[in-house]
PDB file of N, CA, C and O in Angstrom:
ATOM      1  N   UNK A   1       0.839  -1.167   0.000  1.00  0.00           N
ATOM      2  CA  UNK A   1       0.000   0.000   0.000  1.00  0.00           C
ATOM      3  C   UNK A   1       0.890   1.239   0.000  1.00  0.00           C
ATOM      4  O   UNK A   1       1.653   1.646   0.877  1.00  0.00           O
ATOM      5  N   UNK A   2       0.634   1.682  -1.074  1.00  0.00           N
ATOM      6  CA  UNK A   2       1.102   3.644  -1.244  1.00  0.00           C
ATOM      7  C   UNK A   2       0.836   4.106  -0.223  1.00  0.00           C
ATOM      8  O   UNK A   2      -0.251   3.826   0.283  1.00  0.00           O
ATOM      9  N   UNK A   3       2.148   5.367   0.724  1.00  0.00           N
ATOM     10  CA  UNK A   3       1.423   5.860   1.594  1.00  0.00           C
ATOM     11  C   UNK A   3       1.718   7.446   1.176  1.00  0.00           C
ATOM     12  O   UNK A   3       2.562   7.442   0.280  1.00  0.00           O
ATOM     13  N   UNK A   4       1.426   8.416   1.424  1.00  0.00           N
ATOM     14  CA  UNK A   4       1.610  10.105   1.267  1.00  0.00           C
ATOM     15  C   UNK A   4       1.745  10.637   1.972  1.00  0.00           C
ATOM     16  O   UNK A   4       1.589  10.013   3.021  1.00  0.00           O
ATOM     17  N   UNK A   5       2.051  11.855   2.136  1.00  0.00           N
ATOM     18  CA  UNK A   5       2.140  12.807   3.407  1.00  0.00           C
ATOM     19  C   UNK A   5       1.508  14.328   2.314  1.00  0.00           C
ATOM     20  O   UNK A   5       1.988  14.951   1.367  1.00  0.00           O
ATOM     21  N   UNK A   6       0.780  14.372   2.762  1.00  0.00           N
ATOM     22  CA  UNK A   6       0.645  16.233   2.649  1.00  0.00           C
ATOM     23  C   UNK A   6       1.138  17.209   3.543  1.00  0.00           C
ATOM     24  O   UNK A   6       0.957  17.187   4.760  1.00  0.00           O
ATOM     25  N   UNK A   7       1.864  18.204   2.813  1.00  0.00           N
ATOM     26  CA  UNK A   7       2.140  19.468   3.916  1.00  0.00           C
ATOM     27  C   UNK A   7       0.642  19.918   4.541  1.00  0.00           C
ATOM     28  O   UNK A   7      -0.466  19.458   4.269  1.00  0.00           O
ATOM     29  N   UNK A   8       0.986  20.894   5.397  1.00  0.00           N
ATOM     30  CA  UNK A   8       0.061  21.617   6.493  1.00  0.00           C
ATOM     31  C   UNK A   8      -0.519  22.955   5.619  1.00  0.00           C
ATOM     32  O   UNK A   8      -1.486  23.700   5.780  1.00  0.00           O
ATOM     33  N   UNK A   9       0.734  22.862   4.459  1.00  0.00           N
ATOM     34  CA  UNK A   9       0.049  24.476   4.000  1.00  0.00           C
ATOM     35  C   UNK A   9      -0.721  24.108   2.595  1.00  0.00           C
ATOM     36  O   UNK A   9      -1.229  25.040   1.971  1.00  0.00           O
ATOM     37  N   UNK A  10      -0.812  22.846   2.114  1.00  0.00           N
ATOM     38  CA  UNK A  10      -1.330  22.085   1.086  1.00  0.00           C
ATOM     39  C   UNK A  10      -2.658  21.867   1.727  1.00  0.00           C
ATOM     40  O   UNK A  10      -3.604  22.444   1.190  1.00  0.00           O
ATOM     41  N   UNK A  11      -2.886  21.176   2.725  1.00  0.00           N
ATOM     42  CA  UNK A  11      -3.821  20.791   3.907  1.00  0.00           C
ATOM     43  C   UNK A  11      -5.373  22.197   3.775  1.00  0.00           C
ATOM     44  O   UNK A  11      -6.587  22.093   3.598  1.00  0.00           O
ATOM     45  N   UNK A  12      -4.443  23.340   3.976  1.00  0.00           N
ATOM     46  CA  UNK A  12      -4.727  24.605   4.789  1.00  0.00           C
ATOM     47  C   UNK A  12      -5.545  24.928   3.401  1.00  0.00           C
ATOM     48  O   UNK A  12      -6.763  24.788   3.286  1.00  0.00           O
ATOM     49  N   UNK A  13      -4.650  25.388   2.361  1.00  0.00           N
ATOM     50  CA  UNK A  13      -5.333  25.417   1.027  1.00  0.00           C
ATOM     51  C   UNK A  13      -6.685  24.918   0.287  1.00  0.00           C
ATOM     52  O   UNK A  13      -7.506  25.388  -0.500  1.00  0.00           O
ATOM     53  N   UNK A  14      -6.436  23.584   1.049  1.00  0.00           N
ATOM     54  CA  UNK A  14      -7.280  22.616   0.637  1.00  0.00           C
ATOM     55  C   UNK A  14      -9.018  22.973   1.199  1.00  0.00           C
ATOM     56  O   UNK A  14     -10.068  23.237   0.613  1.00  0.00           O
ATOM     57  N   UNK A  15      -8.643  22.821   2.511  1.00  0.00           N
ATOM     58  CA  UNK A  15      -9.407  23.616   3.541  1.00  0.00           C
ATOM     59  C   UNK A  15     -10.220  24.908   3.268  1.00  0.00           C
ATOM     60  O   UNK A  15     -11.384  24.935   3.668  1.00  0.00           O
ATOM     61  N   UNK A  16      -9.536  26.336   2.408  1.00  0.00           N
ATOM     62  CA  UNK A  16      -9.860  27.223   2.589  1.00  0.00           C
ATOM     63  C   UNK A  16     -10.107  27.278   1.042  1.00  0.00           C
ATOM     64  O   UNK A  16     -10.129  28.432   0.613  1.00  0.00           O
ATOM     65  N   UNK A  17     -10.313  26.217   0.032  1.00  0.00           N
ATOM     66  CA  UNK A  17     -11.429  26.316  -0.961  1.00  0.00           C
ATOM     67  C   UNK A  17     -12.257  25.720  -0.658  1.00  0.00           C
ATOM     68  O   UNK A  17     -13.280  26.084  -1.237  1.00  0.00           O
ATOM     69  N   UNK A  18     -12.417  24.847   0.057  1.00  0.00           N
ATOM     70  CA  UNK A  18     -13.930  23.752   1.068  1.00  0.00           C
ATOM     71  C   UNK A  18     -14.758  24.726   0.988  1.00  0.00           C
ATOM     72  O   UNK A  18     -15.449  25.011   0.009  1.00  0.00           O
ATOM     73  N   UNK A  19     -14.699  25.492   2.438  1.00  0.00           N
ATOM     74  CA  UNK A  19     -15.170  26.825   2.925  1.00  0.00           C
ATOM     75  C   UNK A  19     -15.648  27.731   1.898  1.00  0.00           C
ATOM     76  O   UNK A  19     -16.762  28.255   1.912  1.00  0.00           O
ATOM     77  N   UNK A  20     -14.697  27.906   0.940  1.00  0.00           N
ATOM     78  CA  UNK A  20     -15.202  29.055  -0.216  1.00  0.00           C
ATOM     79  C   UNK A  20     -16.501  28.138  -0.822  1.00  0.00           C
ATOM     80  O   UNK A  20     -17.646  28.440  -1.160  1.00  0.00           O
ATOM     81  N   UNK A  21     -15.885  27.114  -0.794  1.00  0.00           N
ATOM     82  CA  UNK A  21     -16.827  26.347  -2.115  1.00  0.00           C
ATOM     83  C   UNK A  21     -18.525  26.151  -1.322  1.00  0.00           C
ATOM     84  O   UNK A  21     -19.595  26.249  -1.923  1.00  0.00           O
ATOM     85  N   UNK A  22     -18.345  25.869   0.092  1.00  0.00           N
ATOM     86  CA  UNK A  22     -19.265  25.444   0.678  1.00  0.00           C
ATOM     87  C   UNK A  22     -20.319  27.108   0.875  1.00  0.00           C
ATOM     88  O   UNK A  22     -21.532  27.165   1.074  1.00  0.00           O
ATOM     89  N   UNK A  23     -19.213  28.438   0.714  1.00  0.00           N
ATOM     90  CA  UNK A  23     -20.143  29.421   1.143  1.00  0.00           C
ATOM     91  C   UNK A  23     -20.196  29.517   2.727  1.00  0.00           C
ATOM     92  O   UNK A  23     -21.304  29.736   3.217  1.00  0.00           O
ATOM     93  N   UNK A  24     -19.111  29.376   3.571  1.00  0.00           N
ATOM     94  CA  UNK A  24     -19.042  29.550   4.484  1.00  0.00           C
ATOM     95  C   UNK A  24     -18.849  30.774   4.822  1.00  0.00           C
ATOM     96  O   UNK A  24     -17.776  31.203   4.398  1.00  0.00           O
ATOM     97  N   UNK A  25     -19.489  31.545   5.446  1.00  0.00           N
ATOM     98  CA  UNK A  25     -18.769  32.976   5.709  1.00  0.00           C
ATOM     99  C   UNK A  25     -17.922  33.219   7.623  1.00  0.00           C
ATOM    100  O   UNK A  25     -17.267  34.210   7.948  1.00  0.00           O
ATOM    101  N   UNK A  26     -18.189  32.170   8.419  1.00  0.00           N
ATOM    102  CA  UNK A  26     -17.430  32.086   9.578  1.00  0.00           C
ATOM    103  C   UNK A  26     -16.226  31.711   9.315  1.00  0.00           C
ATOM    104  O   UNK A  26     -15.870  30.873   8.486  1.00  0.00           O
ATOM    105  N   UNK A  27     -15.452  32.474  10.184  1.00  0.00           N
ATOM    106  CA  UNK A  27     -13.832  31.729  10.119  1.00  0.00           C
ATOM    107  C   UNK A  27     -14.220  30.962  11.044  1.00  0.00           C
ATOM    108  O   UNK A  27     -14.875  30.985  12.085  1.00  0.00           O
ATOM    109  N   UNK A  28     -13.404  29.985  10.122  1.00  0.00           N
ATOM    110  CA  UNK A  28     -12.961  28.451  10.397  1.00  0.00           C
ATOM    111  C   UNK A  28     -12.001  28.194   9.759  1.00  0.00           C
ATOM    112  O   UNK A  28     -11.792  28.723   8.667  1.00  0.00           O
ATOM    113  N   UNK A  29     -10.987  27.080  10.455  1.00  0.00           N
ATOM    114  CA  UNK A  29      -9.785  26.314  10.063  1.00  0.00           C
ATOM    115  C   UNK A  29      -9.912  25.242   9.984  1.00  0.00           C
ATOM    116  O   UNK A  29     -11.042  24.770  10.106  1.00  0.00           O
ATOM    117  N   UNK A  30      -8.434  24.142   9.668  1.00  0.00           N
ATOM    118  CA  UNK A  30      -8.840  22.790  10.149  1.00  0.00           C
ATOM    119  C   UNK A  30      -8.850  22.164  11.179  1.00  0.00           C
ATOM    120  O   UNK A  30      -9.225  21.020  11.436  1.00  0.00           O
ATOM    121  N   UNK A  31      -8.300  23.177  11.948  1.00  0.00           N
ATOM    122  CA  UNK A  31      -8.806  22.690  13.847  1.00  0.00           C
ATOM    123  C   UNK A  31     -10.399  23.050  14.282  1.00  0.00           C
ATOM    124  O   UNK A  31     -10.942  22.618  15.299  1.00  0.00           O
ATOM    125  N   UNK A  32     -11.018  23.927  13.296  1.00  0.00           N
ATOM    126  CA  UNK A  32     -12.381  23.607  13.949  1.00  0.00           C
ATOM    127  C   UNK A  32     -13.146  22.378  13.029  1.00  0.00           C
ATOM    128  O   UNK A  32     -14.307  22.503  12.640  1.00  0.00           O
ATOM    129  N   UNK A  33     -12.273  21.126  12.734  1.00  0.00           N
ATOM    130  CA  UNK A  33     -13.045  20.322  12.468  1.00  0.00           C
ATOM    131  C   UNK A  33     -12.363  18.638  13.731  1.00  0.00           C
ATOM    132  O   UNK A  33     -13.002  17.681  14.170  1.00  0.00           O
ATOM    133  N   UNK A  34     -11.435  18.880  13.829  1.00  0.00           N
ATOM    134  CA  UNK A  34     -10.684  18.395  15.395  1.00  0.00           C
ATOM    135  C   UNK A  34     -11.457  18.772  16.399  1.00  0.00           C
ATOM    136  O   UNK A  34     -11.767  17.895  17.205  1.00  0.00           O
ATOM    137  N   UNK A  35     -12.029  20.337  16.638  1.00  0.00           N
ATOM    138  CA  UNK A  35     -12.870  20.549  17.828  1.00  0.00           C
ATOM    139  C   UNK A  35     -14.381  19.801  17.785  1.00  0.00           C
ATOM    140  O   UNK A  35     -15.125  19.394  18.677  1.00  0.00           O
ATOM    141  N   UNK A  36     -14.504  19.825  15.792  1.00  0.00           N
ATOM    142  CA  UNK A  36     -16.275  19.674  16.006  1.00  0.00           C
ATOM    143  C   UNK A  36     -15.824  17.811  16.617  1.00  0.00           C
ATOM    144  O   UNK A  36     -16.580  17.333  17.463  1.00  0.00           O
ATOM    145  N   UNK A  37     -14.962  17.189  16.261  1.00  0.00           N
ATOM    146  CA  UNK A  37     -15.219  15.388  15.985  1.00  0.00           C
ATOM    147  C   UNK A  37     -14.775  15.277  17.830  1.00  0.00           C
ATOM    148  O   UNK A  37     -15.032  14.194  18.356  1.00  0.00           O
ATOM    149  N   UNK A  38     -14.204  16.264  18.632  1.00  0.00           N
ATOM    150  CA  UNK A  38     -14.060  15.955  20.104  1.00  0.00           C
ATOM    151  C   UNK A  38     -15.366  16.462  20.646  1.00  0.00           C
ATOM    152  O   UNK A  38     -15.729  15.888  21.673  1.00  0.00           O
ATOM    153  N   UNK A  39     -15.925  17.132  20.322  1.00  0.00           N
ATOM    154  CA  UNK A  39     -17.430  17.868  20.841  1.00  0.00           C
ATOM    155  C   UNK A  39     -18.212  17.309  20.214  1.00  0.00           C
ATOM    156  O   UNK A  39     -19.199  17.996  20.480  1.00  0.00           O
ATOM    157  N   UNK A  40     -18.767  16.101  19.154  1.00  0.00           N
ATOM    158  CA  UNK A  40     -19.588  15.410  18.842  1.00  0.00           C
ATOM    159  C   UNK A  40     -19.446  13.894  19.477  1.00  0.00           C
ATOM    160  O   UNK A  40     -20.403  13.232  19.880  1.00  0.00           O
ATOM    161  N   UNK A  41     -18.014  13.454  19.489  1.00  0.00           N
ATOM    162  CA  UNK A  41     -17.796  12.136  20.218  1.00  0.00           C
ATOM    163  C   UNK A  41     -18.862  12.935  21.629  1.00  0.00           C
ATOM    164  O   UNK A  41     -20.080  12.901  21.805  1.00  0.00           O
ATOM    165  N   UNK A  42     -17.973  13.469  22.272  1.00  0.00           N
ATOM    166  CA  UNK A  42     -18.187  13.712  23.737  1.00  0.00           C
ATOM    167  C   UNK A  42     -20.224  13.835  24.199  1.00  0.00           C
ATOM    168  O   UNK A  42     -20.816  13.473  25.215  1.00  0.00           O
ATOM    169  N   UNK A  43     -20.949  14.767  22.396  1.00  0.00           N
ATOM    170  CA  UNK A  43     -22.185  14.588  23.378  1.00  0.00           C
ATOM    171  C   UNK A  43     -22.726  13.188  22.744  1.00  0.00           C
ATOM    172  O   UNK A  43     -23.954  13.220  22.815  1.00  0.00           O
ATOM    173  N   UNK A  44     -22.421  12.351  22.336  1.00  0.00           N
ATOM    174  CA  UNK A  44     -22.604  11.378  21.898  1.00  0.00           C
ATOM    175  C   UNK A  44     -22.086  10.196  23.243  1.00  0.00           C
ATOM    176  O   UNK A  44     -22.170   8.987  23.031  1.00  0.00           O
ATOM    177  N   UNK A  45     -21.750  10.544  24.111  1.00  0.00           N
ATOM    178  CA  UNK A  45     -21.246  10.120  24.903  1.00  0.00           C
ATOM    179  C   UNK A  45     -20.153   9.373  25.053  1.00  0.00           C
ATOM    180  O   UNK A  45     -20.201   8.241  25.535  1.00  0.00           O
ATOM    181  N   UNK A  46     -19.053   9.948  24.646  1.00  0.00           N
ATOM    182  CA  UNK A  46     -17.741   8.793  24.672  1.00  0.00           C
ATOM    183  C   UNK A  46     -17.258   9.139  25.710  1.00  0.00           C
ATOM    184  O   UNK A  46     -17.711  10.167  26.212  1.00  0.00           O
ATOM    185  N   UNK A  47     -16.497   8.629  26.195  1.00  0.00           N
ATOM    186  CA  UNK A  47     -16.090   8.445  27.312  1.00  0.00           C
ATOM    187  C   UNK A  47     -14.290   9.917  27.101  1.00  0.00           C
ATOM    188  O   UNK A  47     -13.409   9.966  26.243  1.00  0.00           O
ATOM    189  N   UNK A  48     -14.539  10.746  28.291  1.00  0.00           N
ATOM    190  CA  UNK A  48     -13.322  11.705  27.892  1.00  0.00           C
ATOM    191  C   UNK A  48     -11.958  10.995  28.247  1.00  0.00           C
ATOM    192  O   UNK A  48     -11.194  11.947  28.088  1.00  0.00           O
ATOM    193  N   UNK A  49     -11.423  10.282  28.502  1.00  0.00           N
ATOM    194  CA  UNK A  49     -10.343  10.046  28.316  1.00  0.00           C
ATOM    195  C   UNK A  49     -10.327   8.968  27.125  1.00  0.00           C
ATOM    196  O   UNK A  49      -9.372   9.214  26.388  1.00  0.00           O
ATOM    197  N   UNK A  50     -10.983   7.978  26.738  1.00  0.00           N
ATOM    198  CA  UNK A  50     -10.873   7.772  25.118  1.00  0.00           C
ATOM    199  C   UNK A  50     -10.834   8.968  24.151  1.00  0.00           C
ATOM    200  O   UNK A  50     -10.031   8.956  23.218  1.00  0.00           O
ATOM    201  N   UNK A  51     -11.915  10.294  24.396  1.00  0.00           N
ATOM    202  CA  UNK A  51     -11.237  11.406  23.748  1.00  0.00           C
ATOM    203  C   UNK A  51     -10.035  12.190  23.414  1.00  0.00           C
ATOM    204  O   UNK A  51      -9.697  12.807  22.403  1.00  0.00           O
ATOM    205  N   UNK A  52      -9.302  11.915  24.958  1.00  0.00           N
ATOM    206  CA  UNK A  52      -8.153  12.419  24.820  1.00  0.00           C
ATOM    207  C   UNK A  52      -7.008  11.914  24.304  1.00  0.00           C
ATOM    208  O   UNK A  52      -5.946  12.484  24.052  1.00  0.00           O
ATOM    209  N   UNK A  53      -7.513  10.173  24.102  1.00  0.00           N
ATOM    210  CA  UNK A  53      -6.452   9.348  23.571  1.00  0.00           C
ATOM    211  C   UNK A  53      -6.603   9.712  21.745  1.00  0.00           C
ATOM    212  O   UNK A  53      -5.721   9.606  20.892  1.00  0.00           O
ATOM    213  N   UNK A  54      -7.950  10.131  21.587  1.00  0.00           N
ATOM    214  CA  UNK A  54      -8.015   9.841  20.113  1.00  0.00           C
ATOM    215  C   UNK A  54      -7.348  11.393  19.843  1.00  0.00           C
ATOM    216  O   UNK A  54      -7.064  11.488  18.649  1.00  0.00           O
ATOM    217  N   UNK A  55      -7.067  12.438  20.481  1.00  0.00           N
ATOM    218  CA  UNK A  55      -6.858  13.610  19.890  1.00  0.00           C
ATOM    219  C   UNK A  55      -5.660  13.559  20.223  1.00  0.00           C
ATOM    220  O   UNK A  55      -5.219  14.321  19.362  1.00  0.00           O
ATOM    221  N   UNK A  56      -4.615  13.194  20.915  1.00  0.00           N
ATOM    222  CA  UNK A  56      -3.452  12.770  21.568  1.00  0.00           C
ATOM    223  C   UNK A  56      -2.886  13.681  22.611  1.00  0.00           C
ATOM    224  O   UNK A  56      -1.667  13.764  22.764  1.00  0.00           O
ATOM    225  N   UNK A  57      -3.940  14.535  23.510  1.00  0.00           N
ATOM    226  CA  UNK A  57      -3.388  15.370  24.738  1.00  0.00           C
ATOM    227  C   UNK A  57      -2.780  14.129  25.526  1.00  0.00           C
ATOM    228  O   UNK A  57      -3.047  12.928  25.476  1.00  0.00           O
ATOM    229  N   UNK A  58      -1.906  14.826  26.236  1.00  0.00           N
ATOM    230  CA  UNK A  58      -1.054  14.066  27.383  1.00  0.00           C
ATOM    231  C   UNK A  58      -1.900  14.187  28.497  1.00  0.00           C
ATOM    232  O   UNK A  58      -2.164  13.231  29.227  1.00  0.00           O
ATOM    233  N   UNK A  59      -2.509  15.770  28.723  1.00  0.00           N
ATOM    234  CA  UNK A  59      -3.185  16.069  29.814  1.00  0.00           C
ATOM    235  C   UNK A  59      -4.520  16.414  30.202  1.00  0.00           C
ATOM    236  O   UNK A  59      -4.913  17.558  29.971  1.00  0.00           O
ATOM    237  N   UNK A  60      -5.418  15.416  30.870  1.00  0.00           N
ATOM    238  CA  UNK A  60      -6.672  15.352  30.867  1.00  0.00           C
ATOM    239  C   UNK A  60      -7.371  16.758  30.836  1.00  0.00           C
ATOM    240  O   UNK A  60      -8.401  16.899  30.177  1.00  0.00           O
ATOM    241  N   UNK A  61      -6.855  17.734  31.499  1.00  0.00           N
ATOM    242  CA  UNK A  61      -7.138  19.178  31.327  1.00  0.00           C
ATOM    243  C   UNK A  61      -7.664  19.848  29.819  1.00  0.00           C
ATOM    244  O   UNK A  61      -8.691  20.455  29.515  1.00  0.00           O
ATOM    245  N   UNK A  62      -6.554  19.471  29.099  1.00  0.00           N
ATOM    246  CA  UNK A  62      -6.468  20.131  27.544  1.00  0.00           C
ATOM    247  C   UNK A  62      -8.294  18.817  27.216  1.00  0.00           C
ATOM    248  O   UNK A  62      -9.122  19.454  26.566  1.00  0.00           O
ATOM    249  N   UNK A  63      -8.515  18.178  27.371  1.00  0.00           N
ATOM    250  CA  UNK A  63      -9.293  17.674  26.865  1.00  0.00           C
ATOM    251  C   UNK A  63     -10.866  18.262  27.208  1.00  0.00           C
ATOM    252  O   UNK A  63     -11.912  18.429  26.582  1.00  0.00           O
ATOM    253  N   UNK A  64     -10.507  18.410  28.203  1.00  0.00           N
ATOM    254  CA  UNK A  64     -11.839  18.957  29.462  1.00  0.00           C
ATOM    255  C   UNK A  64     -12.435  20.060  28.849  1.00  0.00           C
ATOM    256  O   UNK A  64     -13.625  20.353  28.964  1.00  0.00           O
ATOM    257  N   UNK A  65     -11.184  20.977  27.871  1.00  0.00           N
ATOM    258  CA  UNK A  65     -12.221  22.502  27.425  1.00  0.00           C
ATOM    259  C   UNK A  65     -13.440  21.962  26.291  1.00  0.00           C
ATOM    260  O   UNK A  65     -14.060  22.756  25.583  1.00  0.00           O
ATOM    261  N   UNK A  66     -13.632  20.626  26.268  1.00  0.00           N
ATOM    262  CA  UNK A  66     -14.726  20.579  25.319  1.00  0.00           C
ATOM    263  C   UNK A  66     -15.847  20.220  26.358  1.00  0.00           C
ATOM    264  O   UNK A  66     -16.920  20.470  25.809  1.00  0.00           O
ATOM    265  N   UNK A  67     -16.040  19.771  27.543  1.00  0.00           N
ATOM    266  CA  UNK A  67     -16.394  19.693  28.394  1.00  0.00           C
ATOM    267  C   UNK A  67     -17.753  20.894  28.854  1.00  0.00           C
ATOM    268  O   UNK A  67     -18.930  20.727  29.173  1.00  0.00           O
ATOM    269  N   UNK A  68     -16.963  22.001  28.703  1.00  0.00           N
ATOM    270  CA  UNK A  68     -18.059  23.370  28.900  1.00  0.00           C
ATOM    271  C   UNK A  68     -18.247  24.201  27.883  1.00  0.00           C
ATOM    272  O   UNK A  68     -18.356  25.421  28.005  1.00  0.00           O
ATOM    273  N   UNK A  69     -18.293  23.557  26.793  1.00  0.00           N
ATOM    274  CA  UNK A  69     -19.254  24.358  25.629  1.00  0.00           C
ATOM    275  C   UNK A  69     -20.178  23.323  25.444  1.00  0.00           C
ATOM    276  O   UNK A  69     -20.930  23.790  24.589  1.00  0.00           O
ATOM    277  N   UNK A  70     -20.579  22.205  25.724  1.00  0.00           N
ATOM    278  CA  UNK A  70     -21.450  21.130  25.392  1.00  0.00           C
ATOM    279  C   UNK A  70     -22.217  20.991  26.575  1.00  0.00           C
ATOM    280  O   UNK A  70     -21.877  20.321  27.550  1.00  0.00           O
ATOM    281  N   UNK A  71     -23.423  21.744  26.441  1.00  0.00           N
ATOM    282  CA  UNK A  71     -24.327  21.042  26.878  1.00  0.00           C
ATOM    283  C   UNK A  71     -24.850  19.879  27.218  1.00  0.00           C
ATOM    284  O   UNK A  71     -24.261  18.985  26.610  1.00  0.00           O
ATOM    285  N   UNK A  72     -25.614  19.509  27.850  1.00  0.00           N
ATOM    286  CA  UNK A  72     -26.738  18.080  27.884  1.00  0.00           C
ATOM    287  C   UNK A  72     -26.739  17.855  26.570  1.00  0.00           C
ATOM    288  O   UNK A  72     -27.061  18.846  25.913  1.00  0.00           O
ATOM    289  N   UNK A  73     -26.481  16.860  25.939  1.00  0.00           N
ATOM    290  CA  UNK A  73     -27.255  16.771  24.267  1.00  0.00           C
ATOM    291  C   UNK A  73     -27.840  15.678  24.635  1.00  0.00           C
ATOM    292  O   UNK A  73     -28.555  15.355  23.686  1.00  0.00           O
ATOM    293  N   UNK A  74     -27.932  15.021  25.365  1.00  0.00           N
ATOM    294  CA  UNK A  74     -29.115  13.664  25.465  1.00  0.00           C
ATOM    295  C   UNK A  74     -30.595  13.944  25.069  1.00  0.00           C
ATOM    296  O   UNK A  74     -31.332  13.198  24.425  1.00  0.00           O
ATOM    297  N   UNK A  75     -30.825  14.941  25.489  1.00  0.00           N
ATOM    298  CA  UNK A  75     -32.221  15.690  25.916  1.00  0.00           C
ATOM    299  C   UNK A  75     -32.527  15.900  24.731  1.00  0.00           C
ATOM    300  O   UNK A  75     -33.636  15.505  24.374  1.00  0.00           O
ATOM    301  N   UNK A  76     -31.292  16.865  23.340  1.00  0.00           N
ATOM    302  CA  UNK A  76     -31.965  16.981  22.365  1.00  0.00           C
ATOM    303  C   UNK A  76     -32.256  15.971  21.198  1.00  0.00           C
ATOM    304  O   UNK A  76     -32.153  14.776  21.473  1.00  0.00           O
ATOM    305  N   UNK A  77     -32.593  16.315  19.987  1.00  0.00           N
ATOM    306  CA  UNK A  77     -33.008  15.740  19.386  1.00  0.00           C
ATOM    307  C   UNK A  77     -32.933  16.310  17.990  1.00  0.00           C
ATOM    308  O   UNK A  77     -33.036  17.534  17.919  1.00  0.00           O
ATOM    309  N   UNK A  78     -32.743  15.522  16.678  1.00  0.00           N
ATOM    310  CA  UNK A  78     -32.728  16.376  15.617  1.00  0.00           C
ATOM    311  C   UNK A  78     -34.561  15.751  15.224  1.00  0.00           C
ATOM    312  O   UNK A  78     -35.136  14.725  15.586  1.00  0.00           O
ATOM    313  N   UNK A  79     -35.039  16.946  14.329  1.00  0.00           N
ATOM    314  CA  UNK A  79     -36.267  16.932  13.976  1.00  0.00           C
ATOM    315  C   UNK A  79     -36.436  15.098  13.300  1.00  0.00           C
ATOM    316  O   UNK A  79     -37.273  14.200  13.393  1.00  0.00           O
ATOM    317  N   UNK A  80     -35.333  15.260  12.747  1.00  0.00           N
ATOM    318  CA  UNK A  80     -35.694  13.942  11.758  1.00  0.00           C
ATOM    319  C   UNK A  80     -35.817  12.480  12.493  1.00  0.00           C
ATOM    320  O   UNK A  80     -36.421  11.568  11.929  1.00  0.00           O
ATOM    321  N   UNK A  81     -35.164  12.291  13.885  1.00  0.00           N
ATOM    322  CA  UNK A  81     -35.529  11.260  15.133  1.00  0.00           C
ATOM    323  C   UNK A  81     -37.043  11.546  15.594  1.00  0.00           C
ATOM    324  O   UNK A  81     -37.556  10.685  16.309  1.00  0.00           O
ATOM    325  N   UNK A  82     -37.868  12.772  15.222  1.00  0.00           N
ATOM    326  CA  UNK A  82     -39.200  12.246  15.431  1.00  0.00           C
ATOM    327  C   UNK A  82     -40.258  11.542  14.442  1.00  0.00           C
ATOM    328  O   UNK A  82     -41.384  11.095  14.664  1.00  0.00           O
ATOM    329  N   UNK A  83     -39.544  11.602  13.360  1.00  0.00           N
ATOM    330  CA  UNK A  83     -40.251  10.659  12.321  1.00  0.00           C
ATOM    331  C   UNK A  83     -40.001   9.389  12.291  1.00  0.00           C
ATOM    332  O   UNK A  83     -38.986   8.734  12.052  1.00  0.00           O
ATOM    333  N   UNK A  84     -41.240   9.092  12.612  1.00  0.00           N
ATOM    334  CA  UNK A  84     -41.962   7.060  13.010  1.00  0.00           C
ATOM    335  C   UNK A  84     -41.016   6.797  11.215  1.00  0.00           C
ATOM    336  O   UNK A  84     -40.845   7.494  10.215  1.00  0.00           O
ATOM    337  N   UNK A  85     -40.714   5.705  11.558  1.00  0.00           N
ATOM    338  CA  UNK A  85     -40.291   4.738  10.433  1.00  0.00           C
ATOM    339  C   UNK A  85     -41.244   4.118   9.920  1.00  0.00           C
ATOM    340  O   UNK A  85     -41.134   3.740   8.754  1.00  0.00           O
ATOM    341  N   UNK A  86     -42.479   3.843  10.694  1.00  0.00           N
ATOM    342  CA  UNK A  86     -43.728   3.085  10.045  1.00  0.00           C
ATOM    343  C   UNK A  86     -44.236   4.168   9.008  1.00  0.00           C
ATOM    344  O   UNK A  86     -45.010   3.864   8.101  1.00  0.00           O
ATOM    345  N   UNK A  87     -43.786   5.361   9.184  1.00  0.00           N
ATOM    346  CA  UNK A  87     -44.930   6.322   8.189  1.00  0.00           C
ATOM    347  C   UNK A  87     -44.700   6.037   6.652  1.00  0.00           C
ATOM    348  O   UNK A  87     -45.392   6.606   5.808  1.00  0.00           O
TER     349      UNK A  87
END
């Protein structure tokens, strides 16, 4: 198996025609897609130190700031989990 490496500024590029292409008008990088996949594990309930293993902090701290921007998400719900499958 072929393996590759891309640079960070190839990466970055890559990234910041996404965004154009998608019509994003918030700045965003490619660390706010590292923040969204630790703040979706987490309200999904994973367990935070498997988080911290998958993002590779040493220190349970650095992991924790996803901790208090996430709400309860148990409680919510996307519209489309109230549609019966029988319908």
């Amino acid at each position: 198996m072929a393996r590759w490496h891309a640079s960070p500024s190839t990466l970055r590029r890559a990234f910041k025609r996404a965004v154009a292409q998608a019509k994003i008008i918030k700045h965003v990088g490619p660390h706010t897609l590292r923040h969204s996949f630790a703040s979706h594990l987490l309200a999904a309930g994973t367990d935070i130190r498997t988080i911290q293993t998958l993002l590779g902090h040493r220190n349970i701290e650095t992991t924790m700031i996803y901790t208090h921007i996430t709400p309860d998400h148990k409680q919510v719900c996307s519209p489309l989990d109230l549609i019966r499958k029988d319908d």
